[in-house]
N, C-alpha and C positions, 0 to 999 in steps of 0.2 A: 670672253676668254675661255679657253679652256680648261675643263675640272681639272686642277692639279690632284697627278697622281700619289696614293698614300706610297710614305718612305719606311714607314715603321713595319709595316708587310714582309720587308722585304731584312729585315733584318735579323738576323738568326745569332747572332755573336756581334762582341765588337769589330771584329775587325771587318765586318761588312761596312760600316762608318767611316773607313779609315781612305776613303778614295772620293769619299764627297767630299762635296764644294761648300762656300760658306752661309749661300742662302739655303743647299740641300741642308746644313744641320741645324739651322735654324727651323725648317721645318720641321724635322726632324725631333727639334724642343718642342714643339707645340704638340706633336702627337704623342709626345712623351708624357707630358702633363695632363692632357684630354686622356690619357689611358691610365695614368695616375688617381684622377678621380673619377674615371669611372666604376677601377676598383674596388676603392676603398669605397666608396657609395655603398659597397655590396657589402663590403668583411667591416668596416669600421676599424681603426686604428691611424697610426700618425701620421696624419695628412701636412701639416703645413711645413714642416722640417724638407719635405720628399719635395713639395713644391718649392719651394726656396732653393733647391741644388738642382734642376732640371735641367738647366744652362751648364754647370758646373762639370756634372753627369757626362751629359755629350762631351766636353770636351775633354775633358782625363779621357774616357776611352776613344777617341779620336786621336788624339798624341801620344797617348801610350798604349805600347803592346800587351796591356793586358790578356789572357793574364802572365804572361811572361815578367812583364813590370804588375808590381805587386801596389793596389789600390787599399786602403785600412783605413773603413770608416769607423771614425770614432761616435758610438753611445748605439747607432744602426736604425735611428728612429729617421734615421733623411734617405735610407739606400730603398727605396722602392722603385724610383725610376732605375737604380743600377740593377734591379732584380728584373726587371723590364726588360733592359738593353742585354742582358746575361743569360739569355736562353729560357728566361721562367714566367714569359709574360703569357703563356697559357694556362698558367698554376696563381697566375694573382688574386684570383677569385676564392682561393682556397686560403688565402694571407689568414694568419693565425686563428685559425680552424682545426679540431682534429684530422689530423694527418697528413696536414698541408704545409704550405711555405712557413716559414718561422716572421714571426715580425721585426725580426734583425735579423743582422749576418750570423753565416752558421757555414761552420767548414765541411760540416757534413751536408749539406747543400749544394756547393758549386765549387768548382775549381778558382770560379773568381773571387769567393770569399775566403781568403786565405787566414783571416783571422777573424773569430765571433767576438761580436760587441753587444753589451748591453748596458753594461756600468759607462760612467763616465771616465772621460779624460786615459784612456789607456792605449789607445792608437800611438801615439809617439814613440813610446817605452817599446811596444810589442815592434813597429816599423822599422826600431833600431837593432832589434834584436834579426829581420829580416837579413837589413844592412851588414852586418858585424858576418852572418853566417853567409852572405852572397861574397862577400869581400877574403872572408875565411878560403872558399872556393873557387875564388879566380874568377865569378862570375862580373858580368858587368850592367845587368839588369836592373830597373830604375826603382826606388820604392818611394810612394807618397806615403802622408795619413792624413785626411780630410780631421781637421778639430772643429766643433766650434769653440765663439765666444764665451757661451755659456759653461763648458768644460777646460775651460784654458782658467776659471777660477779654482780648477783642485790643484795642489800642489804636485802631484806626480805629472803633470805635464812638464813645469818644469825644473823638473829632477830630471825629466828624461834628455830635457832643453840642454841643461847645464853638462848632461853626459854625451852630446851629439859628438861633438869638436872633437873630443877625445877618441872617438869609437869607429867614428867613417868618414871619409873621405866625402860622401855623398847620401846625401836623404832631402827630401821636399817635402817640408810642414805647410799644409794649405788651413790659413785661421779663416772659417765658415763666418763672417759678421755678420748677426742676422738681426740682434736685440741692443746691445751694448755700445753705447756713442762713444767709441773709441779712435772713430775716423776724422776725417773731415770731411765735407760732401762731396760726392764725387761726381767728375765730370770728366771734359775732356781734357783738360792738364793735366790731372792726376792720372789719367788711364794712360797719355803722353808718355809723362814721368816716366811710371812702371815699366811701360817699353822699354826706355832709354835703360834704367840703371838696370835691365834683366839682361842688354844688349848684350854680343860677343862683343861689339866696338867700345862699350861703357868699360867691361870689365878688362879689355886688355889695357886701356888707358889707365885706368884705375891701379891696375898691376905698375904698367911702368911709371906710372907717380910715387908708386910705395918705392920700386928699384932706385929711381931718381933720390928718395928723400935720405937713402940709408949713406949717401955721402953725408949729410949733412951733420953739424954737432945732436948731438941725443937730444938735447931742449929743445931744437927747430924742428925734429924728426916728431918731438910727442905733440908738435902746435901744431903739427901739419895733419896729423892724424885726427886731432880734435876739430878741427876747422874743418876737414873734409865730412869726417860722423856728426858734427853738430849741423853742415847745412843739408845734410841729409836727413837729419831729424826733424827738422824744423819744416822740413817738405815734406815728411813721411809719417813721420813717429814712429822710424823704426830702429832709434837708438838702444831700446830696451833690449827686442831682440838680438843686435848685435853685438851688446854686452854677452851674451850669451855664445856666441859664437856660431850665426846666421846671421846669411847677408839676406835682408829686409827686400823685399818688392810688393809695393801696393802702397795703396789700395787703387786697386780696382775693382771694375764695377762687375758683378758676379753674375749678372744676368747680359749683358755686352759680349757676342762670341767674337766680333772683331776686334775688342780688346782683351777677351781670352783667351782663343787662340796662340796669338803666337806669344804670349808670355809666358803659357805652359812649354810653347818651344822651344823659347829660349833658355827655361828655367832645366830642361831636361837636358842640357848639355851643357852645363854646368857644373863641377867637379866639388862641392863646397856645401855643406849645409846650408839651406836653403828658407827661407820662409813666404808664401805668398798670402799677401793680403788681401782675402777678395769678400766685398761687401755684398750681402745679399738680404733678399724679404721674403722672410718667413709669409707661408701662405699667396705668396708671388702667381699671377696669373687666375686666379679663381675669387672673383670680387666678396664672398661672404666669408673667406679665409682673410682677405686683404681688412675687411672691417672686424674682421672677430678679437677681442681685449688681448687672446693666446695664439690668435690668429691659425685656429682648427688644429692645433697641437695633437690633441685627442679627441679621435670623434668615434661617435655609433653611426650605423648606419644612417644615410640621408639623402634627400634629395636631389639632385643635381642641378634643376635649372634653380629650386631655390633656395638651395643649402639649407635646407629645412630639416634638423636632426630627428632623426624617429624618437618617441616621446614612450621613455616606459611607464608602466602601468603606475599608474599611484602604490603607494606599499610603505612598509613602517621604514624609519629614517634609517641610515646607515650607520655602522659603527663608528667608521672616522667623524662622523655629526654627533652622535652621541657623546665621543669623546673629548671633543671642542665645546661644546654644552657644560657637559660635568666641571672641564678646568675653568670655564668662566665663574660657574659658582664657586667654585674652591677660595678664586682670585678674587668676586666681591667680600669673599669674607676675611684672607690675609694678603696683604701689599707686597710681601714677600715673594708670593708664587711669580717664576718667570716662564715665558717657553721659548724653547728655541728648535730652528728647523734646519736641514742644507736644502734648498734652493726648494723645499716641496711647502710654501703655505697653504695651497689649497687643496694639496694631496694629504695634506694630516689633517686639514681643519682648521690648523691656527692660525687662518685668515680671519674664522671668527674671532678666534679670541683679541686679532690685531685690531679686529676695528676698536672692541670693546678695550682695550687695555691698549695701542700704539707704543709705548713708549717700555714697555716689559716687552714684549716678543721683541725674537733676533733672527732676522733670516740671513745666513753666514756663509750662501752660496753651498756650490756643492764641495764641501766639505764637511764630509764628516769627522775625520779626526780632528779638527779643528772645533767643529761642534761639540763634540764628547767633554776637550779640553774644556774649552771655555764655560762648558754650563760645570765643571769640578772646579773653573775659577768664584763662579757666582756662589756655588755652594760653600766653598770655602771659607766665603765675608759673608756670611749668613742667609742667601739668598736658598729659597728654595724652588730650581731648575726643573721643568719636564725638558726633557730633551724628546720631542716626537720625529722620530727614523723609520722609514721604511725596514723592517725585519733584515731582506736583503741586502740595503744598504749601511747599515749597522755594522754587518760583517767588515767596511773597511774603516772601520771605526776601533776595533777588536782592542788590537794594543793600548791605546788611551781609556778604554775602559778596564782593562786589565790595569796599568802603571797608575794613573793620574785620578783612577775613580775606587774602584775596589782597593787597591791595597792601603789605601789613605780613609778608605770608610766613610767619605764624603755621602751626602744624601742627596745624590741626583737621583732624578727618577727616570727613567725610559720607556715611554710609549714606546711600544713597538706594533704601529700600524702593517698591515697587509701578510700577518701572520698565519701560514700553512699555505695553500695552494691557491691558484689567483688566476687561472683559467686561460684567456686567450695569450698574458705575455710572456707564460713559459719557465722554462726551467731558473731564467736567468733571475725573474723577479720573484719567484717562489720563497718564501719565508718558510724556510726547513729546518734550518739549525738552531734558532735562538736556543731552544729549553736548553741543548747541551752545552752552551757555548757560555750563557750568561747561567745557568744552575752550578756549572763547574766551580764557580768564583765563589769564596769562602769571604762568609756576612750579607751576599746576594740574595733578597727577596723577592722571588720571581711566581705572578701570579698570571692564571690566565681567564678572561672571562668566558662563562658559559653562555652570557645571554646580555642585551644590553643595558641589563638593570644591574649586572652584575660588575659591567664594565664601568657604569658608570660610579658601582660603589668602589672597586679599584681604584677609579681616579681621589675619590677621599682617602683610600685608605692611605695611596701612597702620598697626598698631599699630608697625613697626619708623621710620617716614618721620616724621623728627622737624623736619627744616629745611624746609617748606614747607606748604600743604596737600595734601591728597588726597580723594578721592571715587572710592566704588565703589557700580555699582548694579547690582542683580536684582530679578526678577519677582514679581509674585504668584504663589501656588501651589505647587503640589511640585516637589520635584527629582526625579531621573533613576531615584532607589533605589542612587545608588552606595554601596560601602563607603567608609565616613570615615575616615583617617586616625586612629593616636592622637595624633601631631605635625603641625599646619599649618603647613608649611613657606614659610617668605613666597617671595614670587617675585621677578626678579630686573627691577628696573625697566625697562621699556619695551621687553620681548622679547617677542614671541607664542611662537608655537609650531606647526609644522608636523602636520599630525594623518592626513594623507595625501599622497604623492607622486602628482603625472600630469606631464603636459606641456599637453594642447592650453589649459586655460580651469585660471586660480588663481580659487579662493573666498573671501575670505578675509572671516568671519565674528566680530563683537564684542557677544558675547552670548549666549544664550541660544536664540537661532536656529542654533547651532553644528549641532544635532542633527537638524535640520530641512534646513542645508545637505550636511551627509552621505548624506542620502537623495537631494539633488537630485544628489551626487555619480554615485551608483546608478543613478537614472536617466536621466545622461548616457552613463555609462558600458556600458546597456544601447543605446546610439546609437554605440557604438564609439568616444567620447568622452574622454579620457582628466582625469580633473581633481586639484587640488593642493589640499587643503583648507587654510585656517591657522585657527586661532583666535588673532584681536588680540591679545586680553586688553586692553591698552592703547591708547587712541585719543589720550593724550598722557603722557609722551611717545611717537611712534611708533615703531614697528622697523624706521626706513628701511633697512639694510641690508638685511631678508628682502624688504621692498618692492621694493627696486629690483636684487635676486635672481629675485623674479616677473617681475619685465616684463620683464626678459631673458631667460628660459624660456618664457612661453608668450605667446599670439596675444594674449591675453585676460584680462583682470583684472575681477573683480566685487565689490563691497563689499556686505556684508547686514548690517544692523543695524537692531534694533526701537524706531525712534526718530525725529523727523523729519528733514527736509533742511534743509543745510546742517549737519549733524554730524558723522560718523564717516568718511564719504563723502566729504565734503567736503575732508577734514583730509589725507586719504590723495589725492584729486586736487591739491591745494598742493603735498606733499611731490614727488610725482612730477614735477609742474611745474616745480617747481622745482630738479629735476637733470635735467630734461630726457628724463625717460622715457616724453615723450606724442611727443616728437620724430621716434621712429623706429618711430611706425606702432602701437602699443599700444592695443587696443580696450579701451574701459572702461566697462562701467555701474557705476550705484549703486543701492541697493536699500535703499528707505526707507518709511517710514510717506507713503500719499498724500499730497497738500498739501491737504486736509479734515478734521473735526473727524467721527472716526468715531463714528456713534451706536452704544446700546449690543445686545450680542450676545451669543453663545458663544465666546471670543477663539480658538479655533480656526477659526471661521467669519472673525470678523474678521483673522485672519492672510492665510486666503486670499482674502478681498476687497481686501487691500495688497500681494498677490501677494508673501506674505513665508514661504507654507510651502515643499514642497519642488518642486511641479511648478513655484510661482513663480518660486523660484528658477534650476528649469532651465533656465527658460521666459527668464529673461533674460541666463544665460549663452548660451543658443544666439543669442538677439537679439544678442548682441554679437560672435557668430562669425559673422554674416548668414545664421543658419539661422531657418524657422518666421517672420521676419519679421509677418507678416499675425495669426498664434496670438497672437504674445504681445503686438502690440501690443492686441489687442482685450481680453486680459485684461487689462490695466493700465491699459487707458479709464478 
């Protein structure tokens, strides 16, 4: 036979796809996926999500004009083959690397990503918002949102579900099934089925059976209605959606392009909110994704022919370990401790604690408000809650912990894992805000650890803090390699701690940047500088006493903390003000994450483009003693 010639070569945009045949796009999947893992081999990042939609991929932009017709993937952990087919498969090698492609969609990227995704479940809402402004316009251009199963658990899908019917005429919700036995198995009935009820012939019939029934009495009209949605469900199960107001198609099979094909065909000229059901497997096409427990969700770089993940250096355990550690001890000593997570057990840790405790952990899907709530319900009948959240995902939590937790003084506690900057996934998963967001709240005990002895006496302290809330956060990544204690001895509320004496410039550091300001100590102190290190620990309550101990000691006060402005910095500028310690002459910077949405990097790079490592930090205690002026202003441009 002859070498079949490559297709993928030859493709520059969608709509070069748009004239092939249905073995050319089948082929077409496979170079999709063989170019899928060979990139991420290189950059590492979410591999099984991207192969599970490669079928999917080709065919949206095969049927539709993107980007004319508007594509919204929901969470952006599957769009690598779309980054592929979209003009940027000579930049995949650069996937979440300084200065390169993003590892989700990003509008500032491509015309085809019309909306950035990172969080879950938001594609439907943003897709209708598409719809409503094309409809506003006169346009007549088509909009999907690719969901999955796994994001169709937060409640703003459907809210946006329930808001479709009302708002347009026309949208297509595609449900991604790639985990969740929500189906039945599919085969070739079911892919049958799909045809039929996507048909124009199904849906005129359809139409004239309603026209038909509206002679009838009202009673026979509602039996008719339920007898046609009931044996449609009982085929489908897509009575739910149609309560909702979408007409149901699927399941089918998501990796089948002759049963996907022409149901996207159908489904696109269609006038009627829409939903397709298309079943898929995560890790689909590459045998060590197909056998992996998460099926290559998240990978580092690796080997191709043996999916052999590159193995980093041995090195002290990581924070999120440390912290899943600490709550087991907490938990052998009171029955009372619970934890609960949205849909991240093994991204907080409290996988460990599940094995050791099963029946106290909650994992509640991706829901966070829903999380917040219910660990203020366990709080409430005496339980005492960690609620462990990613920093970034917290934020859509905000309101429940504002209403349901702070103003009721409940004693939940908040882990906040992957607190400050977080390197290759970017601005979206960057834990920037918590200090200001959760210090704002009045009775909020917000701690941050410097080091992982530090974090793990956090997790006592806040395992002891029963009359109010509390929140402690730390970073991605390893700790220091210290020795652990066999007792986490809790700390004593709202006292830092002194970690070096000087005179001329106090440091005083809440976080993890503690060790980074030691060094800027050194290289003050090679200036004949003399500095006071503290570490906060606490950013509320604060330790006005050591506070306003500093500003009567030295020339100079600097605040450094890995988080934005208006947080820790800020907190400690009030207090000072407020006894009057800026009165008699007290130089004062603060040292914060820029006021920009840093894109993604090696967070060691990106520290010192926030000017938050150590020469940064020298760099702006000398600014505040009116030394180097000119240096360090140009570094913090």
């Amino acid at each position: 036979m002859p070498p079949v010639t490559p297709l993928l070569d030859t493709v520059a945009s969608p709509a070069d796809t748009r004239s092939f045949t249905l073995p050319q796009l089948k082929q077409l999947a496979d170079e999709v996926r063989a170019e899928t893992i060979e990139s991420v081999s290189v950059t590492g990042g979410h591999l099984g999500a991207g192969l599970g939609v490669v079928e999917l991929t080709v065919a949206l932009h095969h049927v539709f004009e993107t980007p004319r017709d508007i594509v919204i993937w929901d969470v952006g952990h599957q769009a690598y083959p779309h980054k592929i087919l979209t003009g940027r498969r000579d930049r995949m090698r650069t996937l979440r690397q300084g200065g390169g492609l993003s590892g989700f969609t990003k509008r500032a990227e491509s015309e085809y990503d019309p909306f950035g995704a990172a969080h879950a479940a938001t594609s439907i809402s943003a897709a209708l918002g598409f719809c409503a402004a094309r409809d506003a316009k006169g346009d007549s251009n088509k909009v999907v949102a690719v969901i999955g199963d796994g994001s169709m658990s937060a409640g703003m899908a459907y809210e946006a579900m329930n808001n479709a019917a009302e708002t347009t005429g026309q949208i297509i919700v595609i449900l991604n099934d790639n985990d969740m036995s929500i189906a039945p198995p599919v085969g070739g009935m079911s892919a049958y089925l799909a045809r039929v009820v996507s048909s124009g012939g199904y849906q005129q019939l359809r139409n004239l059976g309603k026209s038909m029934s509206r002679v009838f009495p009202k009673s026979l009209q509602e039996a008719a209605r339920k007898a046609e949605e009931f044996a449609r469900g009982m085929v489908t199960g897509g009575t739910f959606f149609e309560e909702l107001g979408f007409q149901y198609v699927g399941p089918i099979d998501g990796h089948d392009l002759d049963a996907l094909i022409p149901v996207l065909q159908n489904v696109r000229e269609m006038n009627k909110p829409v939903l397709v059901h298309v079943v898929t497997q995560k890790g689909k096409g590459y045998a060590p994704a197909e056998s992996a427990d998460d099926k290559y969700h998240g990978v580092v770089k690796f080997n191709v022919v043996t999916g052999e993940q590159a193995k980093a250096a041995a090195g002290p355990p990581g924070y999120t370990k440390v912290f899943a550690q600490a709550l087991v001890k907490e938990a052998q000593k009171d029955d009372r401790i619970m934890a609960v997570t949205a849909a991240m057990p093994s991204g907080t840790g409290l996988d460990i604690f599940q094995k050791a405790f099963p029946k106290r952990c909650f994992d509640v899907g991706i829901a966070e408000q829903h999380a917040v709530t219910f660990a203020a319900g366990l709080a409430a009948d005496g339980m005492k809650p960690f609620c462990a959240i990613y920093s970034t995902f917290l934020q859509r939590g905000y309101d429940q912990v504002v209403h349901d937790v702070a103003i009721q003084r409940l004693p939940v506690r908040f882990a906040m894992d992957r607190a400050g900057l977080v390197g290759a996934d970017g601005p979206t998963h960057a834990g920037s805000f918590d200090v200001g967001f959760m210090g704002a709240l009045p009775g909020m005990i917000l701690m941050a650890a410097a080091d992982e002895v530090e974090l793990a006496r956090m997790v006592a302290t806040a395992a002891v803090i029963d009359d109010r809330p509390s929140a402690f956060r730390y970073p991605r990544g390893e700790g220091l390699g210290l020795e652990m204690p066999l007792v986490n001895e809790p700390l004593e509320i709202g006292k830092g701690r002194v970690i070096r004496e000087g005179t001329a410039v106090a440091l005083v550091s809440f976080g993890t940047r503690l060790a980074e300001t030691l060094k800027a100590a050194d290289l003050l102190a090679a200036r004949g500088l003399s500095a006071t290190v503290v570490d906060a620990r606490f950013a509320k309550p604060l330790d006005v006493d050591l506070l306003l101990r500093l500003a009567r000691e030295h020339e100079a006060l600097v605040t450094i903390e890995e988080g934005a402005m208006g947080g820790f910095g800020a907190f400690v500028l009030q207090e000072l003000a407020a006894h009057g310690a800026l009165d008699r002459g007290l130089k004062v910077r603060t040292l914060a994450l820029p006021d920009v949405f840093q894109d993604q990097d090696k967070p060691d790079l990106m520290y010192a483009q926030a000017g938050l490592d150590a020469a940064g930090i020298a760099g702006g205690a000398l600014s505040a003693l009116g030394l180097d002026n000119a240096a360090t202003a140009g570094r913090r441009a």
